[in-house]
Backbone as CSV, one residue per row, in Angstrom:
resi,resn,N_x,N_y,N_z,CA_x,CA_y,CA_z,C_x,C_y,C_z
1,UNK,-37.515,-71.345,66.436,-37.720,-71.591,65.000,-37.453,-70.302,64.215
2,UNK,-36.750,-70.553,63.039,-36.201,-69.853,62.290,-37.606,-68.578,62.132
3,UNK,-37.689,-67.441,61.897,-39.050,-66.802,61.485,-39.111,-66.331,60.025
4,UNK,-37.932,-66.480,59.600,-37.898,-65.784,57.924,-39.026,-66.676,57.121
5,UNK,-39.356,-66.138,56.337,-40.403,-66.918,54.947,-39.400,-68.156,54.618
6,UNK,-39.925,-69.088,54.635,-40.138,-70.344,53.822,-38.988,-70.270,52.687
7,UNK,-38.911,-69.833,51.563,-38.142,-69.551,50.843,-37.115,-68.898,50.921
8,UNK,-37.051,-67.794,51.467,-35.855,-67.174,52.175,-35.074,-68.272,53.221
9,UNK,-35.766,-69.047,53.878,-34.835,-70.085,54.839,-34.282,-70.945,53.445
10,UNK,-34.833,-71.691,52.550,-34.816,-72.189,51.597,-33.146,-72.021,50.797
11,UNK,-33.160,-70.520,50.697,-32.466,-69.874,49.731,-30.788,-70.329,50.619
12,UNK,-31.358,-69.959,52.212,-29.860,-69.558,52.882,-29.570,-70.922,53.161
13,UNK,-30.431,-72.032,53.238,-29.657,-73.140,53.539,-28.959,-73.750,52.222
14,UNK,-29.446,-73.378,51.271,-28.710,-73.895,49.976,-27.465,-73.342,49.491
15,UNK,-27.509,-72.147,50.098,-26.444,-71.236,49.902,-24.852,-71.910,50.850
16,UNK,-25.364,-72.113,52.263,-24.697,-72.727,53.290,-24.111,-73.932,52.906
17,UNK,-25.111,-74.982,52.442,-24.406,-76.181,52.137,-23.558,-76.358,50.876
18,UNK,-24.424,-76.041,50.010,-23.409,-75.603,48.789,-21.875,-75.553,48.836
19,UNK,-21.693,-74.552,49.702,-20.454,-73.451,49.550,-19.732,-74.816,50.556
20,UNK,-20.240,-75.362,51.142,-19.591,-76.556,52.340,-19.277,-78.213,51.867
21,UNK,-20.415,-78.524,50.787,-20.272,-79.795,50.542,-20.091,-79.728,48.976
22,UNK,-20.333,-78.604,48.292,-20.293,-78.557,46.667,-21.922,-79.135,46.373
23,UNK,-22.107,-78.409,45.372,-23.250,-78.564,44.385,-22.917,-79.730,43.944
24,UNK,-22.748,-80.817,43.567,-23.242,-81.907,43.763,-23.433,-82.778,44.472
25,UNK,-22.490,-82.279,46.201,-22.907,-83.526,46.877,-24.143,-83.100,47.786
26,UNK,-24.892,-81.552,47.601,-25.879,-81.138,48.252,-27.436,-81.826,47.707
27,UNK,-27.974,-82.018,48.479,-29.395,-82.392,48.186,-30.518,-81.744,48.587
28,UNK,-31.420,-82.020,47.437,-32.804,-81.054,48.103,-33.355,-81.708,49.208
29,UNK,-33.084,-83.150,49.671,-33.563,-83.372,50.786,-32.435,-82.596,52.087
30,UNK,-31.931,-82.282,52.207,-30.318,-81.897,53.084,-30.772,-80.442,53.378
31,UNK,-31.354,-80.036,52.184,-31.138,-78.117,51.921,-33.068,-77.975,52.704
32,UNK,-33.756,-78.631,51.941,-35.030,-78.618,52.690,-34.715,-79.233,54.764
33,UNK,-33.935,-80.265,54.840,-34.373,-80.738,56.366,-33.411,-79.120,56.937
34,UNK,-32.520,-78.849,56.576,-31.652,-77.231,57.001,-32.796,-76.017,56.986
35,UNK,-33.138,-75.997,55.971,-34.191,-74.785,56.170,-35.186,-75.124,57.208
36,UNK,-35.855,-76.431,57.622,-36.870,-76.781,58.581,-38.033,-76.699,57.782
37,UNK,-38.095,-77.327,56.797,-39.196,-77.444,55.459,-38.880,-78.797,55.098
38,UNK,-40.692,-79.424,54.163,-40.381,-79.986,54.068,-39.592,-80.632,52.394
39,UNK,-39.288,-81.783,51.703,-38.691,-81.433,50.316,-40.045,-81.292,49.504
40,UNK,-41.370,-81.391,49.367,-42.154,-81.118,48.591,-42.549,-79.391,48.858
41,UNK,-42.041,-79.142,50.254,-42.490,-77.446,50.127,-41.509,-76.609,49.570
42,UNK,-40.096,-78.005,49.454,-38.868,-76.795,48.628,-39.144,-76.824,47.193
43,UNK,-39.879,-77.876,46.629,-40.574,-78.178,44.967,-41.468,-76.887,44.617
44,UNK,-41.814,-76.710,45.940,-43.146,-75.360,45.848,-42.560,-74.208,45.006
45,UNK,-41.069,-74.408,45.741,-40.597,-72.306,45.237,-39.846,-73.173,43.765
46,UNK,-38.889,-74.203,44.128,-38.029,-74.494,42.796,-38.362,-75.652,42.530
47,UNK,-37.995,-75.732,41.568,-38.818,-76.991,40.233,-37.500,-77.846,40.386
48,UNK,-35.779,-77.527,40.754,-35.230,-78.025,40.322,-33.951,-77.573,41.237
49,UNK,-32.873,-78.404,41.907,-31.538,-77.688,42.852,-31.047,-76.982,41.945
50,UNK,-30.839,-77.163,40.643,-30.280,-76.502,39.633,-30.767,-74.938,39.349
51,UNK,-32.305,-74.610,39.435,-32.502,-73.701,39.462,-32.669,-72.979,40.900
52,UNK,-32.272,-73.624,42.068,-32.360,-73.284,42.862,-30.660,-72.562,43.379
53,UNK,-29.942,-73.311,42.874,-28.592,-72.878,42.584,-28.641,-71.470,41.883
54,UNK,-28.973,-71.477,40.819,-29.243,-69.947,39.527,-29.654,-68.775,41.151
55,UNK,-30.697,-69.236,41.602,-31.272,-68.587,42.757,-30.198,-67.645,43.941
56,UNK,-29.376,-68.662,44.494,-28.456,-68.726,45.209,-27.475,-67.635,44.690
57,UNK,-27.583,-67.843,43.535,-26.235,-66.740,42.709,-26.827,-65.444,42.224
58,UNK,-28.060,-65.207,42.183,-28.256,-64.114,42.015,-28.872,-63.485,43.136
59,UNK,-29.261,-63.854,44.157,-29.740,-63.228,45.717,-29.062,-63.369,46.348
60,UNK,-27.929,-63.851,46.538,-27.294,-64.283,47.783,-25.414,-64.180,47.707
61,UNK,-25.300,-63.797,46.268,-23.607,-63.622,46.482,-23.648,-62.344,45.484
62,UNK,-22.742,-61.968,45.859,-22.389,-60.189,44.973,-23.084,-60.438,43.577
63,UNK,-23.552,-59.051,43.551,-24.305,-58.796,42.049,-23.555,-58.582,40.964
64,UNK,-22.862,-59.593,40.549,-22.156,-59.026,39.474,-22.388,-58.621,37.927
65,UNK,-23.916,-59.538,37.407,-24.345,-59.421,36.683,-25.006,-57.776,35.955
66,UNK,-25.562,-58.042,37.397,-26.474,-56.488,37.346,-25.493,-54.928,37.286
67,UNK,-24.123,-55.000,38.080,-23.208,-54.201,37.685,-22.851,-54.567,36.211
68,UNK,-22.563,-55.214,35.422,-22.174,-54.822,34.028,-23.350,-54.308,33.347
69,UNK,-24.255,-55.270,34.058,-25.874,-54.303,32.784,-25.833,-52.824,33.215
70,UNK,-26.039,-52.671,33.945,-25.866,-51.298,34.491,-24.782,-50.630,33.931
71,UNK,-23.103,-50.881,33.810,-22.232,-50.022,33.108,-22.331,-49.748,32.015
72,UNK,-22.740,-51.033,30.975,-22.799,-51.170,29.611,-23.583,-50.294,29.352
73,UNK,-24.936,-49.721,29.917,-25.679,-48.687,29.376,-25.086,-47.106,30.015
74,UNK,-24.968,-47.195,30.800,-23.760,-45.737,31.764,-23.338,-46.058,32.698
75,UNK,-22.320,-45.959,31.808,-20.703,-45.681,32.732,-20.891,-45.155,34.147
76,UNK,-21.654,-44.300,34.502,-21.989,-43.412,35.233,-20.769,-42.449,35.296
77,UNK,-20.252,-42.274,34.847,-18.931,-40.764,34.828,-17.982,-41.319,35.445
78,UNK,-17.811,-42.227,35.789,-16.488,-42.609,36.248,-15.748,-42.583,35.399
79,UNK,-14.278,-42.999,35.935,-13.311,-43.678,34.631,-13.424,-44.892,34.682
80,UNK,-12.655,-45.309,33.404,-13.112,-46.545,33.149,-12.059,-47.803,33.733
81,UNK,-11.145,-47.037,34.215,-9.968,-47.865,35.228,-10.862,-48.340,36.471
82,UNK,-11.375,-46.935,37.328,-12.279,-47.459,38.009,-13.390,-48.150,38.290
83,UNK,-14.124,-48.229,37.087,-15.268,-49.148,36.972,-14.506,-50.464,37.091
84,UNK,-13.445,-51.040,36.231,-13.201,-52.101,36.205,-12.303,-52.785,37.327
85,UNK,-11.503,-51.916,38.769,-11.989,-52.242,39.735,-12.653,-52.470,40.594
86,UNK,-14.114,-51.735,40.411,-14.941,-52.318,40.932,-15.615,-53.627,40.541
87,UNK,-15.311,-53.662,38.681,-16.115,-55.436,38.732,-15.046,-56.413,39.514
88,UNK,-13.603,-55.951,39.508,-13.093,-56.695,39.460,-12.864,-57.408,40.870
89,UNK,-13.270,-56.067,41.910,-14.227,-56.600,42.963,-14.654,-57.595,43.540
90,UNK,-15.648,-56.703,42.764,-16.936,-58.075,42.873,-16.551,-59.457,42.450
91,UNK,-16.129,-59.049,41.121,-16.254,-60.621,40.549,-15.324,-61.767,41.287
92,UNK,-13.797,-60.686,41.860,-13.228,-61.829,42.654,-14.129,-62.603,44.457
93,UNK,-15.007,-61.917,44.587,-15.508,-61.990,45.554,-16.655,-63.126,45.295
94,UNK,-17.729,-62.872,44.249,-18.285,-63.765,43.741,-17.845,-65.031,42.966
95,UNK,-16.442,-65.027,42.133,-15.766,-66.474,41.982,-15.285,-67.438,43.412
96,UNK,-14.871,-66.364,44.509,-14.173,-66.822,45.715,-15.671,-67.620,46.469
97,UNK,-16.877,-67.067,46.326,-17.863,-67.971,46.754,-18.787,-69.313,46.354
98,UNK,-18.430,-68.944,44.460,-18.966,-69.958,43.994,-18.331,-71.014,43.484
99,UNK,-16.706,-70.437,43.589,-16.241,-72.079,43.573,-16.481,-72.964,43.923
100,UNK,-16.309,-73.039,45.215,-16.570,-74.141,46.453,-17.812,-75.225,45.951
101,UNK,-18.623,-74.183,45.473,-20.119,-74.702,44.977,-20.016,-75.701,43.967
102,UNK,-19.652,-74.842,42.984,-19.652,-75.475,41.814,-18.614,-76.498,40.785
103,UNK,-17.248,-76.541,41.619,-16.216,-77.430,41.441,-16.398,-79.008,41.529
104,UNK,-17.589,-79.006,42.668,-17.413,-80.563,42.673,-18.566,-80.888,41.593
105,UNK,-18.944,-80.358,40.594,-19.640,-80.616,39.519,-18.643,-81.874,38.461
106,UNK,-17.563,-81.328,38.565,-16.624,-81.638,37.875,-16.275,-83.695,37.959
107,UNK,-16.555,-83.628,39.069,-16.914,-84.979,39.494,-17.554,-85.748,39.196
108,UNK,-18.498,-85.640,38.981,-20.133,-86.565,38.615,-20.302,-85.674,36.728
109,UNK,-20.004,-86.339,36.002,-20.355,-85.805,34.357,-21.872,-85.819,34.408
110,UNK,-22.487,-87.219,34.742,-24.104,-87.105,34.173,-24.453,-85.751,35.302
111,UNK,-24.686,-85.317,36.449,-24.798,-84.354,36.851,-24.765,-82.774,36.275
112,UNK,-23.327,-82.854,36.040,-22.921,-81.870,35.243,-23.459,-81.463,33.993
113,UNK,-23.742,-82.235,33.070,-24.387,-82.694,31.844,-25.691,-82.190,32.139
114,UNK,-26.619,-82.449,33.261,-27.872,-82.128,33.516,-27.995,-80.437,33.920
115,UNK,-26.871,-80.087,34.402,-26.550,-79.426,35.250,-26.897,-77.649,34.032
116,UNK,-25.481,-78.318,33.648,-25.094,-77.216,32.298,-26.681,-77.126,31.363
117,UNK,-27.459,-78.100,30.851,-28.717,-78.151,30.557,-29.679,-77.197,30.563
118,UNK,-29.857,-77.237,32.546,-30.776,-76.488,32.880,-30.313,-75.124,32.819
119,UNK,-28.731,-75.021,33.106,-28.104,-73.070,32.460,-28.676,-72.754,31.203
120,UNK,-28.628,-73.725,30.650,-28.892,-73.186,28.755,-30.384,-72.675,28.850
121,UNK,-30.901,-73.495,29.825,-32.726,-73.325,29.535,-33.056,-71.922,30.228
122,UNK,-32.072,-71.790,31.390,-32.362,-70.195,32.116,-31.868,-69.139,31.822
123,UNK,-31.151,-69.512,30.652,-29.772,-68.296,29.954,-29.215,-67.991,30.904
124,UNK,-28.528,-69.037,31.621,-27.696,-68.194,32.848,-26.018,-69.657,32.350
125,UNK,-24.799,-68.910,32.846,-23.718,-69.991,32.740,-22.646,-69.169,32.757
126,UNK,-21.335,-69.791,33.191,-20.239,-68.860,33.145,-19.298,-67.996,32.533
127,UNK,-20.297,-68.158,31.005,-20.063,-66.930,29.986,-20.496,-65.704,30.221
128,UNK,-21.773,-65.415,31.182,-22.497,-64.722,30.694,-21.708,-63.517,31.721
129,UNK,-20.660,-63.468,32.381,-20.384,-62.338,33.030,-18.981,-61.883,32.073
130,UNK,-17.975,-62.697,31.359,-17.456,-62.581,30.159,-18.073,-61.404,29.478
131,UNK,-19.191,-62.185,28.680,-20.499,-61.547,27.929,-20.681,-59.933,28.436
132,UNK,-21.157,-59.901,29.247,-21.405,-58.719,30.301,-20.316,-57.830,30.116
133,UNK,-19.110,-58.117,30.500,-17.919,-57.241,30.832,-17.427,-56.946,29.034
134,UNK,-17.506,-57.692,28.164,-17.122,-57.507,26.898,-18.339,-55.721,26.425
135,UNK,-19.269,-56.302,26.956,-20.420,-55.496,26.320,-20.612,-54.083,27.264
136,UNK,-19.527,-54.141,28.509,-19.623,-52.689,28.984,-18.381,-52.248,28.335
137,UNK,-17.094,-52.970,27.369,-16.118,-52.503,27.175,-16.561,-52.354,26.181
138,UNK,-17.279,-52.901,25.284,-17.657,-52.073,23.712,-18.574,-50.730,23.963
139,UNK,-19.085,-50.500,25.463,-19.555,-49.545,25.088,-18.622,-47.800,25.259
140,UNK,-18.205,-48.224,25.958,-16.552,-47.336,26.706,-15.916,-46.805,24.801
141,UNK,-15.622,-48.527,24.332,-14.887,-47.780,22.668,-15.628,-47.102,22.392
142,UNK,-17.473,-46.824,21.968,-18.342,-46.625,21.380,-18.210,-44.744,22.326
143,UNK,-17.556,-44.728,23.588,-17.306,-43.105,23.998,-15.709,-42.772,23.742
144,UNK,-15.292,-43.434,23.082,-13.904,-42.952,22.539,-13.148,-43.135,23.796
145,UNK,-13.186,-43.881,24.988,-12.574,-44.156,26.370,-11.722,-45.226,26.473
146,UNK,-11.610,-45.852,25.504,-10.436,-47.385,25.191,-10.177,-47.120,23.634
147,UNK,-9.065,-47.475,23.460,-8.535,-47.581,22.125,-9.599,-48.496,21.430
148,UNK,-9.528,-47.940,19.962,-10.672,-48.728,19.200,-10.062,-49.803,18.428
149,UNK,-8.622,-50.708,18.860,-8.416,-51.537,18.383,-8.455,-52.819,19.524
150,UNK,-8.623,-52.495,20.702,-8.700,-53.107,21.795,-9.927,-54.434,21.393
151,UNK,-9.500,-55.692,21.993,-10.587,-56.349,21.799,-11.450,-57.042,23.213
152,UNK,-12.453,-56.113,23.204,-13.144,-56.595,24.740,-13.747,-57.709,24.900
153,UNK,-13.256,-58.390,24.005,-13.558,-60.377,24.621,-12.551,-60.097,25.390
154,UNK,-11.163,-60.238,24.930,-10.147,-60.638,25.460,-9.840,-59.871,26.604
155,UNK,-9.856,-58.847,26.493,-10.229,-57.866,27.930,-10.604,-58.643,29.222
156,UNK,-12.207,-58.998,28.394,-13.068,-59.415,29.245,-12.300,-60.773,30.347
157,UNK,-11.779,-61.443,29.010,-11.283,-62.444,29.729,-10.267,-62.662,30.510
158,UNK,-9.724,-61.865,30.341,-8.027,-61.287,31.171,-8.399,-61.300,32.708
159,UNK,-9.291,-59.873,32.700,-10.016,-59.325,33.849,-10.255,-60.620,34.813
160,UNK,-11.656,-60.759,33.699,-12.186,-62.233,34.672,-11.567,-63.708,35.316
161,UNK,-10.498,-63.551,34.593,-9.964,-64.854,34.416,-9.231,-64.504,35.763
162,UNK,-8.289,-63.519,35.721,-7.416,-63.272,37.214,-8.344,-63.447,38.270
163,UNK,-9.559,-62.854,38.324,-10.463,-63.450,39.826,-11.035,-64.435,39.727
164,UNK,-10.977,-65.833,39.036,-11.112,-66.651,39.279,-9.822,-67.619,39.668
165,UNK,-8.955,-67.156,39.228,-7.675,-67.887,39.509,-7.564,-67.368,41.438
166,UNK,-7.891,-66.397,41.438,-7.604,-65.697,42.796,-8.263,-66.673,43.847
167,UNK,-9.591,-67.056,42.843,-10.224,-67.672,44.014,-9.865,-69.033,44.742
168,UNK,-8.803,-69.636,43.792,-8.213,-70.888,44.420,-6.682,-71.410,44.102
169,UNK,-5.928,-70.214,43.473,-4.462,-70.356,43.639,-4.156,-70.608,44.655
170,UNK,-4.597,-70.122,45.764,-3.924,-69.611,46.904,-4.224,-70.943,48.238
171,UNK,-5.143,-71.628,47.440,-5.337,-72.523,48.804,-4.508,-73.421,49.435
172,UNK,-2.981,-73.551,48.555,-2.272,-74.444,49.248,-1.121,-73.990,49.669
173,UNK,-0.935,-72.436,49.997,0.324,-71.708,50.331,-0.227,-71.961,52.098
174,UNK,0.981,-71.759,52.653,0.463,-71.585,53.835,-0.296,-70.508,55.084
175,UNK,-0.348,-69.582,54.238,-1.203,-68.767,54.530,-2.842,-68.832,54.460
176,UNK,-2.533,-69.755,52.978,-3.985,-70.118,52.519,-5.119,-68.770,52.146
177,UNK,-4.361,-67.901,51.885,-4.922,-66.946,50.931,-4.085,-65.700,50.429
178,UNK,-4.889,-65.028,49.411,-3.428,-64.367,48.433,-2.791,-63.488,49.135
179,UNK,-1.773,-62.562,48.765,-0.743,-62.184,49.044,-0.936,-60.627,49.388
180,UNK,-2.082,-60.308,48.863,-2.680,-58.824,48.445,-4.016,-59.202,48.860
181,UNK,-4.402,-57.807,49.525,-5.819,-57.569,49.693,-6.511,-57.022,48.503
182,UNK,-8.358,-57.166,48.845,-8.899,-57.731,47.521,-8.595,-56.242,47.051
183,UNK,-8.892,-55.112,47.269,-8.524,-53.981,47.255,-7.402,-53.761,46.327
184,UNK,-6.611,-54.179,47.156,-5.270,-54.101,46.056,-5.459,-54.846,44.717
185,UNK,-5.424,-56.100,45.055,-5.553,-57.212,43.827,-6.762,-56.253,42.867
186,UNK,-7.841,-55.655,43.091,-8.817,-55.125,42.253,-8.237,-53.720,41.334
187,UNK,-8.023,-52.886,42.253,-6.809,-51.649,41.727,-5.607,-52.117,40.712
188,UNK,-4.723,-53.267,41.003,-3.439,-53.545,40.723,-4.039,-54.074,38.785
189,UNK,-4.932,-55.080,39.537,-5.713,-55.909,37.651,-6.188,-54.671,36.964
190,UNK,-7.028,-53.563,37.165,-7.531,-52.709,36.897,-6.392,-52.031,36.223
191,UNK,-5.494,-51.249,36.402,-4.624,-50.528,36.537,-3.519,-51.412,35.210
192,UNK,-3.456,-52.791,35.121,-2.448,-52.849,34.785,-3.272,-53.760,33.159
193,UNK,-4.617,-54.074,33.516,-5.354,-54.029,32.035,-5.688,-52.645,31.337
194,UNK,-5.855,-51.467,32.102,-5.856,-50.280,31.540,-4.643,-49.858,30.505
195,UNK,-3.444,-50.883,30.651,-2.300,-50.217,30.169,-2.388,-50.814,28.993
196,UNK,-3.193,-51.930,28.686,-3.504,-52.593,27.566,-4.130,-52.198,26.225
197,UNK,-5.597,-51.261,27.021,-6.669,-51.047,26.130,-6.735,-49.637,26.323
198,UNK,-6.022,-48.606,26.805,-5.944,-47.402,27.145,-5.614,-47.152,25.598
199,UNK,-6.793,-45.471,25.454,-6.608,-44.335,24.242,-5.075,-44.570,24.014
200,UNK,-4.727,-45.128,22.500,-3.106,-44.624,22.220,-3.233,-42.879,21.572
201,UNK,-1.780,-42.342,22.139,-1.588,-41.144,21.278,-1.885,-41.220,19.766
């Protein structure tokens, strides 16, 4: 028998099925009989799969959130090319896990509908790393480190948008994944949005 806490088994079986059957065809009865709990002791930790999902994404797949809060207030001395391979990182790493999850939402509307709901009620949803990355690039203009006509929505969205595309362009080549390592792909986006929003003479 598993020995981790209750909730911690909780967390990893939701995480497991998720990523295998999609967030909507997972159930709290499925994710509770996986952990070896029962579904009123998975009610104990979460009120809801939905917030148990929120859960899943912030313990259990790259922190991406917490890296922009963290830049937006210091940079920490890096440059700012490099910071934004590192979200860009992450973030392709964390879209590449939560697709799987969260695509088959797309399927079931009343789900979805309920779904999106309970984001609004936790302030959590797939703006909010947009949000995030806009608000470490206003702070970069605010050190004279990006041109001050640059607009870090659109930034934001450039960035982000390429690692989510990353995360499922690629599934029907026959290789069945991209062409470039994440490494590269993180450096290459980095490098070639810098040429965008970079100090003009």
């Amino acid at each position: 028998m598993d020995q981790k806490p209750t909730r911690t088994r909780i967390i990893d079986a939701a995480r497991d099925l998720m990523r295998t059957a999609g967030l909507a065809r997972t159930t709290t009865k499925e994710i509770a009989k996986a952990a070896g709990c029962s579904e009123a002791a998975l009610y104990k930790y979460f009120p809801s799969k939905e917030e148990l999902f929120v859960t899943v994404l912030n313990e259990r797949l790259p922190r991406l959130g917490d890296l922009l809060g963290t830049l937006a207030v210091d940079p920490q001395g890096r440059g700012v090319e490099e910071n934004l391979a590192e979200i860009a990182r992450r973030a392709a790493l964390f879209y590449e896990q939560t697709f799987p999850m969260a695509a088959s939402l797309y399927a079931e509307p009343q789900l979805k509908a309920r779904h999106e709901e309970v984001m609004r009620e936790l302030g959590a949803g797939p703006h909010k790393p947009i949000e995030g990355l806009a608000g470490y690039l206003r702070a970069e203009q605010e050190h004279g480190r990006i041109d001050a006509g640059a607009d870090p929505r659109a930034a934001a969205a450039l960035l982000l948008g390429a690692c989510v595309q990353r995360a499922f362009a690629y599934e029907m080549t026959p290789e069945r994944k991209p062409p470039e390592t994440l490494d590269d792909f993180a450096r290459s986006i980095a490098r070639t949005l810098m040429r965008g929003i970079a100090v003009r003479d």
